[in-house]
C-alpha positions as a Python dict, from the first residue, in 0.01 Angstrom:
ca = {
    (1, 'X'): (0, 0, 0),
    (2, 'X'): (-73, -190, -362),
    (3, 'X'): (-189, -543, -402),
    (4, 'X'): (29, -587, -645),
    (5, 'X'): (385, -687, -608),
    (6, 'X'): (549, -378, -735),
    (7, 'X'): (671, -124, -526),
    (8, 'X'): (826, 215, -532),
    (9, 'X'): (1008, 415, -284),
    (10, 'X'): (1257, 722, -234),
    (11, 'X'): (1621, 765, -205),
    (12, 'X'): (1657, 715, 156),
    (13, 'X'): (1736, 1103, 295),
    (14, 'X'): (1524, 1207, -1),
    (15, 'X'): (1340, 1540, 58),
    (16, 'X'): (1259, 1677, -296),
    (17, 'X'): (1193, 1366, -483),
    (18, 'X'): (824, 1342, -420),
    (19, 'X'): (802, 1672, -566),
    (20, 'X'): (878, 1570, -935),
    (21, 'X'): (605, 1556, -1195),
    (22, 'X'): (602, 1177, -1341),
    (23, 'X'): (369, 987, -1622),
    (24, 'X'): (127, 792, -1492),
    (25, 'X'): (201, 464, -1432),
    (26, 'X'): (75, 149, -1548),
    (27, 'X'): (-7, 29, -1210),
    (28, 'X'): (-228, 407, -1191),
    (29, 'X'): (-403, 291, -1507),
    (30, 'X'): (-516, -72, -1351),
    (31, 'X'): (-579, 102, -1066),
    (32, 'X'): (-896, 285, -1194),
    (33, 'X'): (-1131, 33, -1207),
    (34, 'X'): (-1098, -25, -818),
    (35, 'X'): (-1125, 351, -747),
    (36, 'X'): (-1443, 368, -963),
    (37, 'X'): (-1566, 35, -749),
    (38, 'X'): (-1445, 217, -439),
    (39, 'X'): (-1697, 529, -522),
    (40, 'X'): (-1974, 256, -563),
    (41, 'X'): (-1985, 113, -230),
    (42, 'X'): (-2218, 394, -78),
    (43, 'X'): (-2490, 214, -278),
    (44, 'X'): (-2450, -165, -128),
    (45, 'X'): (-2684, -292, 102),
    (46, 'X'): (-2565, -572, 333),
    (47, 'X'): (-2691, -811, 621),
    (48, 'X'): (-2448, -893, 878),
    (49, 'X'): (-2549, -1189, 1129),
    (50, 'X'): (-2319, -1287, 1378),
    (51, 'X'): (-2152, -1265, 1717),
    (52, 'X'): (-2148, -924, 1869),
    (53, 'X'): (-1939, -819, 2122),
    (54, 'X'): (-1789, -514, 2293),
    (55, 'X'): (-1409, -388, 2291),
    (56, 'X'): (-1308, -186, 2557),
    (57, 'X'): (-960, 14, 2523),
    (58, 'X'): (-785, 162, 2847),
    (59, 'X'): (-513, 375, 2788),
    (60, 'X'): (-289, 568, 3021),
    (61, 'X'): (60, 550, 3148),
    (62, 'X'): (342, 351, 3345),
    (63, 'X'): (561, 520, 3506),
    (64, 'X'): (638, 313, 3799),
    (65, 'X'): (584, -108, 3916),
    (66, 'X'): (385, -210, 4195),
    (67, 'X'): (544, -219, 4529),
    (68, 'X'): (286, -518, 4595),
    (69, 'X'): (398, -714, 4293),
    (70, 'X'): (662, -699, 3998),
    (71, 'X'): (338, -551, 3782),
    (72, 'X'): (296, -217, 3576),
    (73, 'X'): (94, 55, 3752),
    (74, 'X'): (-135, 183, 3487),
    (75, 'X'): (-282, 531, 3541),
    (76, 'X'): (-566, 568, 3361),
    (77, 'X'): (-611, 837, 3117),
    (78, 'X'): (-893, 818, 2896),
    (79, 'X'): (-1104, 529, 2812),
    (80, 'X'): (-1284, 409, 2477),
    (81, 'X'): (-1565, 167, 2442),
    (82, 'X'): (-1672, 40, 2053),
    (83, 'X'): (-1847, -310, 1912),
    (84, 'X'): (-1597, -565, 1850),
    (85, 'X'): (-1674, -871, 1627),
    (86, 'X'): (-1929, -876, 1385),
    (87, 'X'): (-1985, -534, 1515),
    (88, 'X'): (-1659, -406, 1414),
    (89, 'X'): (-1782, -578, 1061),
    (90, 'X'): (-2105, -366, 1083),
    (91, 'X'): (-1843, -36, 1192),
    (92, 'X'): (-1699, -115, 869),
    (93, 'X'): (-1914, -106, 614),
    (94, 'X'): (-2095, 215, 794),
    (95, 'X'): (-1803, 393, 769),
    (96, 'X'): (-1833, 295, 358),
    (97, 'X'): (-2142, 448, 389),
    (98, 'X'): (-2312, 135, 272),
    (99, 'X'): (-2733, 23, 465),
    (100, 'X'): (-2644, -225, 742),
    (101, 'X'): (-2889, -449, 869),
    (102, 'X'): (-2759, -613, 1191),
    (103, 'X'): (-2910, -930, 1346),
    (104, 'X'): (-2673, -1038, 1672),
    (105, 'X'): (-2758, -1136, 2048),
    (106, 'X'): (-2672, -983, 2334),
    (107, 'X'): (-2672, -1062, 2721),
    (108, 'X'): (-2929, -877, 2961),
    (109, 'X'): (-2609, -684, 3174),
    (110, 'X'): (-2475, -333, 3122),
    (111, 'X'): (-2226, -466, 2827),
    (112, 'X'): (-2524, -551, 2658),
    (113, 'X'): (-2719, -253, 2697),
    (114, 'X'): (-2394, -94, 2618),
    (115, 'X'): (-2303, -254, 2297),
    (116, 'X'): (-2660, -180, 2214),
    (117, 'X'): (-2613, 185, 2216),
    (118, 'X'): (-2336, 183, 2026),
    (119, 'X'): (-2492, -16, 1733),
    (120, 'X'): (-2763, 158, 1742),
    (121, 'X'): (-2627, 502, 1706),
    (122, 'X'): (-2469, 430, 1396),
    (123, 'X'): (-2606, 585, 1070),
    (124, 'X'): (-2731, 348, 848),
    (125, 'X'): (-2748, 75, 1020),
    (126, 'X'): (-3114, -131, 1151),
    (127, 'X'): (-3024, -321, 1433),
    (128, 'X'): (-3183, -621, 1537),
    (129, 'X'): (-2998, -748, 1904),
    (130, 'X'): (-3195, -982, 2086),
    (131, 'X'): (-3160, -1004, 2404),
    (132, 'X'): (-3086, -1326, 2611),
    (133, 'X'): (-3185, -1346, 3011),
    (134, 'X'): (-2857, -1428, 3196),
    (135, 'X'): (-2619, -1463, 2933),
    (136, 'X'): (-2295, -1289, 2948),
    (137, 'X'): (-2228, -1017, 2655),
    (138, 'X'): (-1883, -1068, 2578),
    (139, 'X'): (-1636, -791, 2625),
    (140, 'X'): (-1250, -804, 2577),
    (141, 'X'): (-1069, -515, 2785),
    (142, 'X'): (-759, -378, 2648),
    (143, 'X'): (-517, -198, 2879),
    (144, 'X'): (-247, 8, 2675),
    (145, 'X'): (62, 275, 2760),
    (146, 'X'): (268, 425, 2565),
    (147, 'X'): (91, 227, 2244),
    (148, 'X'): (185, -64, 2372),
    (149, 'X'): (-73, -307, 2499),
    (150, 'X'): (-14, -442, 2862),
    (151, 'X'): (-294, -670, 2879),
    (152, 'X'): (-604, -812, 2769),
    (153, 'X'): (-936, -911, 2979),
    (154, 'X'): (-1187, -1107, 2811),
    (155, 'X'): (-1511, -1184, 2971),
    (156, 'X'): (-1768, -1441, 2787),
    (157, 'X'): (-2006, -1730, 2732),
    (158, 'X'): (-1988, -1926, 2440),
    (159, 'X'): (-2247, -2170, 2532),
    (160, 'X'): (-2517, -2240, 2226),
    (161, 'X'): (-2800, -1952, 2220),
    (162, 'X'): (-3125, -2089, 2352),
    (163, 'X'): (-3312, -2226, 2104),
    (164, 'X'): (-3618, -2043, 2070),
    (165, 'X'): (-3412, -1723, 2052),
    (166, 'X'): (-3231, -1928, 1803),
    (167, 'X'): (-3584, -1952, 1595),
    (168, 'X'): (-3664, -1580, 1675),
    (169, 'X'): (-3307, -1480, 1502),
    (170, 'X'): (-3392, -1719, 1189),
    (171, 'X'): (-3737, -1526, 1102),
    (172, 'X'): (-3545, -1174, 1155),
    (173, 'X'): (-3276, -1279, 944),
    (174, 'X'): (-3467, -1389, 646),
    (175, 'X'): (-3673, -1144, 633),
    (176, 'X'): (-3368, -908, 642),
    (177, 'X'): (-3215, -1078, 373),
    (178, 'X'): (-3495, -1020, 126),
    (179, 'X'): (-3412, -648, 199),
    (180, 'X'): (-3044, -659, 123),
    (181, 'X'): (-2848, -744, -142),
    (182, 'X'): (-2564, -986, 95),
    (183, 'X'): (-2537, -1137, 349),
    (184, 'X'): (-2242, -1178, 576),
    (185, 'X'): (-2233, -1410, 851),
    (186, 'X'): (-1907, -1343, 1097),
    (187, 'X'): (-1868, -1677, 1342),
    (188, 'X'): (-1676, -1556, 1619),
    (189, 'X'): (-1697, -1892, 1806),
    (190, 'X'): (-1927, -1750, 2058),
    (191, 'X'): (-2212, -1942, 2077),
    (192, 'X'): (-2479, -1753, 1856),
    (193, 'X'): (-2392, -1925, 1508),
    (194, 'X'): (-2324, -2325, 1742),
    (195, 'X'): (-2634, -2616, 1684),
    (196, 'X'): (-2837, -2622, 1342),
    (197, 'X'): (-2827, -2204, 1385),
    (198, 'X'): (-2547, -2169, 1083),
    (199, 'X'): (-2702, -2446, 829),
    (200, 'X'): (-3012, -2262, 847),
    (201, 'X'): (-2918, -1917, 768),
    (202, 'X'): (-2702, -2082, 499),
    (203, 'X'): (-3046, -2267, 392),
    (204, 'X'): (-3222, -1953, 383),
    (205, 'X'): (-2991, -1754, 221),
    (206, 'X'): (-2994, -2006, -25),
    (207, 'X'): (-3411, -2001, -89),
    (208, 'X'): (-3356, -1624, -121),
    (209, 'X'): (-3102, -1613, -406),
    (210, 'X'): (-2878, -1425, -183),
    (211, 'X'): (-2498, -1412, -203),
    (212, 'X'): (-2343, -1557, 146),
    (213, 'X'): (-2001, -1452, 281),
    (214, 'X'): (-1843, -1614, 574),
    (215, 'X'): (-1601, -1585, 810),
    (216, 'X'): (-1521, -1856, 1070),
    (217, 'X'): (-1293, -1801, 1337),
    (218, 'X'): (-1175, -2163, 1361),
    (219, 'X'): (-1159, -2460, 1144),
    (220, 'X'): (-1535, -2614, 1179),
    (221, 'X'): (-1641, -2521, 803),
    (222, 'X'): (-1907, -2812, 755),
    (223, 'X'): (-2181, -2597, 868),
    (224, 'X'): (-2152, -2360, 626),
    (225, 'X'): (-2103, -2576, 309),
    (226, 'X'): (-2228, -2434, -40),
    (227, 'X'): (-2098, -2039, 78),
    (228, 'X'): (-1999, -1846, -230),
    (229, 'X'): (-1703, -1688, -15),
    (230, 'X'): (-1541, -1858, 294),
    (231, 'X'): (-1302, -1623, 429),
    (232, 'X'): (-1029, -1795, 698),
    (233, 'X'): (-676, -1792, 818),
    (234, 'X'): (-397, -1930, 745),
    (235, 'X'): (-352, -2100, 1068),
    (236, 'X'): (-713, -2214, 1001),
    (237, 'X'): (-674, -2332, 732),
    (238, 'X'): (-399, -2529, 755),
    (239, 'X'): (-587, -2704, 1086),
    (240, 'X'): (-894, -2799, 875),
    (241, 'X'): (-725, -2973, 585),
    (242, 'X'): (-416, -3096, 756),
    (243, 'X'): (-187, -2936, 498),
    (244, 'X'): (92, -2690, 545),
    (245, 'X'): (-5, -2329, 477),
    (246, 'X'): (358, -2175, 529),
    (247, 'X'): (401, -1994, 176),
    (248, 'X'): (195, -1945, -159),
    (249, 'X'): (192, -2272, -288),
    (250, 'X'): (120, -2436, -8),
    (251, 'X'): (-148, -2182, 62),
    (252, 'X'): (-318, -2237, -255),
    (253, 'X'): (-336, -2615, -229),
    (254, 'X'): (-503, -2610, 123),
    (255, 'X'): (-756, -2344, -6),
    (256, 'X'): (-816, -2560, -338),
    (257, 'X'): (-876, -2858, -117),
    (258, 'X'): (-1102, -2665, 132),
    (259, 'X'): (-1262, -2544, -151),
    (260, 'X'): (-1394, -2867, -317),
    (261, 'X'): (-1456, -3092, 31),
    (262, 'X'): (-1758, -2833, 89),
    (263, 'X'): (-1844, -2697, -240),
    (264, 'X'): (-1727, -2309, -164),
    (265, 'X'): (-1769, -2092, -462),
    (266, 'X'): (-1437, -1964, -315),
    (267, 'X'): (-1200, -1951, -41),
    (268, 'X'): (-1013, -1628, 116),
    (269, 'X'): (-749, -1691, 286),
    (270, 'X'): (-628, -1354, 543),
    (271, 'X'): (-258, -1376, 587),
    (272, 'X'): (-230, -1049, 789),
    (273, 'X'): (59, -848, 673),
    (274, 'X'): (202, -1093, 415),
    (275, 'X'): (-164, -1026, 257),
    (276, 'X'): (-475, -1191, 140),
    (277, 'X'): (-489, -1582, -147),
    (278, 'X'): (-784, -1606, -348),
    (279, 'X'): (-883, -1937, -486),
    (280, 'X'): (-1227, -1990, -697),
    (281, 'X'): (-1323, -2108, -1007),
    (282, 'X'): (-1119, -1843, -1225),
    (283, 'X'): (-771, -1987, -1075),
    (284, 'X'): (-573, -1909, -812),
    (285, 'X'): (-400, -1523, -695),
    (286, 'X'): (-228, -1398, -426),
    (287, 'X'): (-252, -997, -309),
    (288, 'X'): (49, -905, -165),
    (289, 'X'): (54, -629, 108),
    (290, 'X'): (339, -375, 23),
    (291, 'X'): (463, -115, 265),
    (292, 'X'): (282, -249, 540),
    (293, 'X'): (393, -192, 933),
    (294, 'X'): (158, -411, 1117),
    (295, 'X'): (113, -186, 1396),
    (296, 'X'): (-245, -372, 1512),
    (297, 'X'): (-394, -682, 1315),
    (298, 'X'): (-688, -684, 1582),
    (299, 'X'): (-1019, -574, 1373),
    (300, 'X'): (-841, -557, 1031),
    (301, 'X'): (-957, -916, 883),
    (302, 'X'): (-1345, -807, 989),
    (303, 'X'): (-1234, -466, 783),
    (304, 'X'): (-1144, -699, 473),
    (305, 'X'): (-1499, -856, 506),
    (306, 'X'): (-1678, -553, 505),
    (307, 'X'): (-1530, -415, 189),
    (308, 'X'): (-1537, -771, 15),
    (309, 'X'): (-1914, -802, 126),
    (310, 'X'): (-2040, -455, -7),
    (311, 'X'): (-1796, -491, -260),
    (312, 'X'): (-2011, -774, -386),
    (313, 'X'): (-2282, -645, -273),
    (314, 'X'): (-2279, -348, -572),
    (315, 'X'): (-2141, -651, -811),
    (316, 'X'): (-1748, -596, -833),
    (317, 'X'): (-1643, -875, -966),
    (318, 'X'): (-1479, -1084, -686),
    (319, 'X'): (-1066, -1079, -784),
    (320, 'X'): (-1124, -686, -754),
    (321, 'X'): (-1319, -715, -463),
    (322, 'X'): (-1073, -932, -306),
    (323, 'X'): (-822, -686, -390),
    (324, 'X'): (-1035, -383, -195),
    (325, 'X'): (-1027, -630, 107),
    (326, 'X'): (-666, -659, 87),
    (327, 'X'): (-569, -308, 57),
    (328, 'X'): (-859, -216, 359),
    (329, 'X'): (-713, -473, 569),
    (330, 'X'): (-374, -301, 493),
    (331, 'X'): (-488, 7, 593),
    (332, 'X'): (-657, -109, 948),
    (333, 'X'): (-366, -281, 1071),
    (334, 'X'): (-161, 44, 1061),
    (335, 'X'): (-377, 114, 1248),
    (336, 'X'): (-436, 179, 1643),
    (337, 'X'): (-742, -73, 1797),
    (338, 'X'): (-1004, -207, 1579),
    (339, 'X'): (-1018, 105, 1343),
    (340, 'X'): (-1252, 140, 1043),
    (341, 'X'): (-1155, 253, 689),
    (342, 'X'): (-1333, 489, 479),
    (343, 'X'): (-1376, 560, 102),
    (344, 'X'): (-1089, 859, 109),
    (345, 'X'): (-846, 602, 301),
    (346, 'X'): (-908, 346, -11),
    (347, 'X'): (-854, 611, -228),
    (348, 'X'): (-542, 750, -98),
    (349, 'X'): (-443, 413, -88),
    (350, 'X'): (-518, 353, -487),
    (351, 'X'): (-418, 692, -592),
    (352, 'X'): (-10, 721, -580),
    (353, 'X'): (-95, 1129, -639),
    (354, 'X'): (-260, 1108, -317),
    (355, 'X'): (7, 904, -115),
    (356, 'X'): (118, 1162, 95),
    (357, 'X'): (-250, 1174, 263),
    (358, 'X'): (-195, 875, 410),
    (359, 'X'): (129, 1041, 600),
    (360, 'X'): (-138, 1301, 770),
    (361, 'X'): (-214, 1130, 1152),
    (362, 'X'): (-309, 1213, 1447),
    (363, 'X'): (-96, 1223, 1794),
    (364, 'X'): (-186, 865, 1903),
    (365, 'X'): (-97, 710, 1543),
    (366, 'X'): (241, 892, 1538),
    (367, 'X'): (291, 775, 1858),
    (368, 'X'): (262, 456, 1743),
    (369, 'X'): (415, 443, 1476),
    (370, 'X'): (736, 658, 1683),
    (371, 'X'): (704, 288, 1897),
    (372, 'X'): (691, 76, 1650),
    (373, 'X'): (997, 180, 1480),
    (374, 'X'): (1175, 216, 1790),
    (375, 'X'): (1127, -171, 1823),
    (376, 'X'): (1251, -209, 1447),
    (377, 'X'): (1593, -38, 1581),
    (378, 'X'): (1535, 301, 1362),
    (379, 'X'): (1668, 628, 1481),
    (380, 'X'): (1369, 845, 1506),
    (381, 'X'): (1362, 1219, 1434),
    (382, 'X'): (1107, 1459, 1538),
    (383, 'X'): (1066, 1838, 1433),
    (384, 'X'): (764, 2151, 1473),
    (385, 'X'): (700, 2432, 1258),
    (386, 'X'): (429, 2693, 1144),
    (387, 'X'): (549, 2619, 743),
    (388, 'X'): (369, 2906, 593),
    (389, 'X'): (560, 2899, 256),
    (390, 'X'): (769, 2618, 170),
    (391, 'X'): (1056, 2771, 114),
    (392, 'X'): (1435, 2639, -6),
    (393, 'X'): (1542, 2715, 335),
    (394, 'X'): (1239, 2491, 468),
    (395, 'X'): (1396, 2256, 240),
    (396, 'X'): (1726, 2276, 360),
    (397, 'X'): (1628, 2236, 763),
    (398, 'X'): (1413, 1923, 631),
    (399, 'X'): (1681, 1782, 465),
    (400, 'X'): (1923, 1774, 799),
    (401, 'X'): (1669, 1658, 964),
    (402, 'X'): (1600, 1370, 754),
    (403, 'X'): (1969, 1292, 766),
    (404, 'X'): (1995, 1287, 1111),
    (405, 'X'): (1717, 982, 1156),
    (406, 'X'): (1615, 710, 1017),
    (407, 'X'): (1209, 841, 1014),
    (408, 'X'): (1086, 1135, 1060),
    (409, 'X'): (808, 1300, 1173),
    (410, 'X'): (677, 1673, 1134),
    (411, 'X'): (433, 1885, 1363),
    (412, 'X'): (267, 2147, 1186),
    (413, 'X'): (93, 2452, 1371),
    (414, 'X'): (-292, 2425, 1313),
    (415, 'X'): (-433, 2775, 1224),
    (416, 'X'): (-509, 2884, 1541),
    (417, 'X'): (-119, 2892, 1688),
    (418, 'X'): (-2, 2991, 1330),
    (419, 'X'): (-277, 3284, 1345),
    (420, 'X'): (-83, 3401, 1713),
    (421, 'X'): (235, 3378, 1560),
    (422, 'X'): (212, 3570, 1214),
    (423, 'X'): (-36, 3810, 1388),
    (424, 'X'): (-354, 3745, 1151),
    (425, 'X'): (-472, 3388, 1014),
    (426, 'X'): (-181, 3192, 822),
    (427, 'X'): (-152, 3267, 421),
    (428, 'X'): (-260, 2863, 389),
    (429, 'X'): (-482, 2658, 585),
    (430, 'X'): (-327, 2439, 843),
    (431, 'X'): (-426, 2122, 585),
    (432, 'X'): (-267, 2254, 288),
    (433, 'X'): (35, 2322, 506),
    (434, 'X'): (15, 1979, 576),
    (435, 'X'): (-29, 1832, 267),
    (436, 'X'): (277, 2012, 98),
    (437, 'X'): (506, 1908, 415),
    (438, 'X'): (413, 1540, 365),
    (439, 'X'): (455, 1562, -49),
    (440, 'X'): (762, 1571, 53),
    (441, 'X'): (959, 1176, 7),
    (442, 'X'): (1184, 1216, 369),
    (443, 'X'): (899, 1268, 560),
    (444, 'X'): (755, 997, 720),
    (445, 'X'): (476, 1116, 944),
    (446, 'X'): (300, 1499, 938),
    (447, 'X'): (98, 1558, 1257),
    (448, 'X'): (-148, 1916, 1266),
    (449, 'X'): (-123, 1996, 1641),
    (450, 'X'): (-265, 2336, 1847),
    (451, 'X'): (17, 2299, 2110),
    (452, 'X'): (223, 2639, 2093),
    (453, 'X'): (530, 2426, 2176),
    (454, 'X'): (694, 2116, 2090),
    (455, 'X'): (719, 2003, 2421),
    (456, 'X'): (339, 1815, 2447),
    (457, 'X'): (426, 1625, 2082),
    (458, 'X'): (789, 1533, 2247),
    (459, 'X'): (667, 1414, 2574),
    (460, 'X'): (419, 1176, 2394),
    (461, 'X'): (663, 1072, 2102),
    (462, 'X'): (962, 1055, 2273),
    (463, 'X'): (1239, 1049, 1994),
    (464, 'X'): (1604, 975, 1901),
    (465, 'X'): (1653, 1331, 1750),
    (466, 'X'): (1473, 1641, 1790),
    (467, 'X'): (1553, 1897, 1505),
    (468, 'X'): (1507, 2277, 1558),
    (469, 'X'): (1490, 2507, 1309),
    (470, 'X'): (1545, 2886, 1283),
    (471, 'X'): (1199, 2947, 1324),
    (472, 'X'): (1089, 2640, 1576),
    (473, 'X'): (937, 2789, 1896),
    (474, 'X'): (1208, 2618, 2124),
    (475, 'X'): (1254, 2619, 2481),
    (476, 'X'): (1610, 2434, 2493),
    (477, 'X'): (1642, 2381, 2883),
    (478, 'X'): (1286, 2230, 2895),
    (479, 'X'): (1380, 2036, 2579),
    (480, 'X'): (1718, 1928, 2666),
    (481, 'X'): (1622, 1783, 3007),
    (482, 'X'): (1318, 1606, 2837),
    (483, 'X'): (1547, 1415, 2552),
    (484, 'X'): (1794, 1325, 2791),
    (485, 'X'): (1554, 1101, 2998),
    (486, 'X'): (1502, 866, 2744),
    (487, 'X'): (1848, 897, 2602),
    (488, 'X'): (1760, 1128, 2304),
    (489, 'X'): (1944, 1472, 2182),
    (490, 'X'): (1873, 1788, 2021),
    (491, 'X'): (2010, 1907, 1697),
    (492, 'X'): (2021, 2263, 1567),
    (493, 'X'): (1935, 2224, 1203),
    (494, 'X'): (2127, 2519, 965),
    (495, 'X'): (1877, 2710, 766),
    (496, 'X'): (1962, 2884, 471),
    (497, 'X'): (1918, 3250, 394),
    (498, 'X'): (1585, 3316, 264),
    (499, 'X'): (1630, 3530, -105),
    (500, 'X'): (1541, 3918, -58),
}
């Protein structure tokens, strides 16, 4: 995932080539200066202000419609609550590690109190949520099965904050920003940042000598005239100025003209997966996502503020900073729900030596990414091993597999099941194990799971192909029965004779 428009990848069915020593590349060599910024951003210290709000995620399974209606029956499984908005911002840049101070408003219900928790709990951040009497804290309700969602729920009140609260939040803020080093304001549309609330923090900022970053969710900019980075859609974008944003050019001569009607230092323009446009006083360029499955956009743009803001922040200058937001953006919508990127997923992403990290996921991921390119059309191929010692004949088995699927994904024993099978704790740790499986170019995905069977893994992932292996602890009737109710089959891979 580069922001640059080269890209590199195997010889489809390739097992071994990932394993070949190679000169660094030129692209490894620009790359450095971002890595060295990315190792910085511990030390930036950043004021978000803007509209909170709190996601909730419902996952469980459908196995059956309503006899009262044509409808999905969703059993519930597990739920997850987390701050949404310019919480998800604040998530962000507290998973860089960077001081948060948060100024938001909240309503006086159990959302509220809720949301405030969750805020609050974080490390590094000082929150400041004021609470309103009878407002409504909104809350957007995801239902999701099989990593698909169903539905969403949104509950709200965008109506203007009162205004004495509205006076209250000015005198926090400023002060705050005299104690940070940025400011971010994140304009959900959701009343907190509506009447003379956003010219004023701009104003302040302003009398502070503080660097403003914004990001409106709409196409009302005049409020926030004078920014020195407006972040906004394409869509946006191409609302506000009445030109057409469909490709580069056209994206850059909206964004120039946005730029100079209110006096931006510069204009960001998110594009999802077909990347990020930057347009400011040093020209025009255009960050290219490559490699990129957009498996959830939800929560990656407010990702791509929080690394441009404490990018800033620790004064990276702001081509290189739009290129961290790019590549962090990348990252979250590969992403399951609003997730958050940290300074080892920037690096992995930087660092081709350490591309194969990004191939280590958990069971939900692969299970979404197993979905995702089922809907593509791509045979998928699933296999489970202990892979003490990466042997030829490991090699070999790999190789079959790879050939009989278009992706492939890899379950490796974690140390406890591998300790029960070799009698004794495994000559390498379950994440070096790991690591050397997904070195390898014809494997797609490498989960670490404790199940002592495939059979969990398969139930959840469902694929085209599973691929046994000499050594696979395989229960064939329980497997067999599985694959065929979703159409799939099982394939014996050939291993080679390991040498005496």
């Amino acid at each position: 995932m580069q922001a640059n428009d080269s890209t590199a990848t195997a010889a489809p069915g390739s097992i071994s080539g990932a394993m070949a020593d190679s000169p660094p590349t030129a692209n490894q060599q620009q790359n450095s200066a971002l890595i060295e910024a990315v190792r910085r951003l511990s030390r930036a210290s950043v004021l978000v202000v803007g509209d909170a709000m709190l996601d909730r995620y419902i996952y469980g399974e459908v196995e059956r419609v309503s006899p009262e209606a044509p409808v999905p029956v969703l059993a519930v499984r597990r739920e997850l609550a987390m701050p949404g908005g310019a919480g998800n911002v604040v998530r962000n840049l507290g998973a860089l590690d960077a001081a948060v101070a948060f100024v938001s408003v909240v309503g006086d219900d159990q959302a509220g109190s809720d949301l405030t928790g969750l805020i609050g709990g974080q490390p590094g951040v000082e929150p400041w949520l004021l609470v309103q009497g009878g407002r409504t804290t909104t809350v957007k309700t995801r239902l999701i099965a099989q990593a698909q969602q169903l539905l969403r729920v949104d509950r709200e009140d965008v109506s203007p904050i009162h205004a004495k609260l509205g006076d209250r939040l000015l005198r926090i803020a400023r002060d705050a920003m005299l104690a940070t080093s940025l400011t971010i304001l994140s304009d959900y549309r959701k009343g907190m940042m509506a009447g003379d609330v956003a010219v004023r923090l701009v104003a302040a900022a302003k009398q502070t000598g503080r660097p403003v970053v914004v990001d409106v969710h709409g196409d009302d900019f005049a409020p926030y005239a004078g920014v020195d980075v407006m972040v906004t859609s394409r869509r946006d974008l191409a609302l506000a100025t009445g030109l057409p944003a469909d490709d580069e050019a056209g994206i850059a001569a909206a964004a120039t003209a946005l730029r100079d009607r209110f006096s931006f230092g510069a204009v960001l323009v998110y594009r999802a997966e077909e990347g990020m446009s930057l347009v400011h006083a040093g020209g025009v360029q255009h960050f290219r996502q490559q490699a990129v499955e957009a498996f959830d956009v939800s929560g990656a743009g407010d990702c791509g503020v929080a690394t441009l803001g404490a990018a800033l922040a620790i004064g990276v200058p702001l081509p290189l900073a739009a290129q961290l937001a790019n590549i962090a953006a990348g990252i979250a919508m590969g992403r399951m729900g609003t997730a958050v990127v940290r300074e080892q997923d920037l690096i992995a992403a930087l660092a081709p030596e350490t591309h194969a990290l990004r191939k280590l996921v958990n069971r939900d991921e692969a299970a979404g990414q197993m979905e995702r390119w089922r809907r593509r059309g791509w045979r998928t191929g699933f296999t489970y091993g202990v892979f003490d010692a990466l042997r030829s004949g490991h090699i070999h088995m790999l190789q079959q597999a790879r050939a009989s699927c278009d992706r492939l994904v890899v379950a490796i024993a974690g140390d406890a099941v591998a300790a029960s099978r070799r009698n004794g704790r495994p000559a390498q740790p379950e994440l070096q194990r790991a690591a050397r499986i997904a070195a390898l170019a014809g494997v797609d995905l490498v989960v670490i799971t404790e199940d002592d069977s495939p059979t969990p893994l398969l139930r959840l992932l469902r694929p085209d192909v599973l691929i046994t292996g000499g050594d696979a602890a395989s229960h064939d009737g329980l497997e067999t029965d599985l694959l065929r109710q979703w159409g799939g089959r099982l394939v014996r891979a050939e291993r080679l004779p390991e040498p005496a």
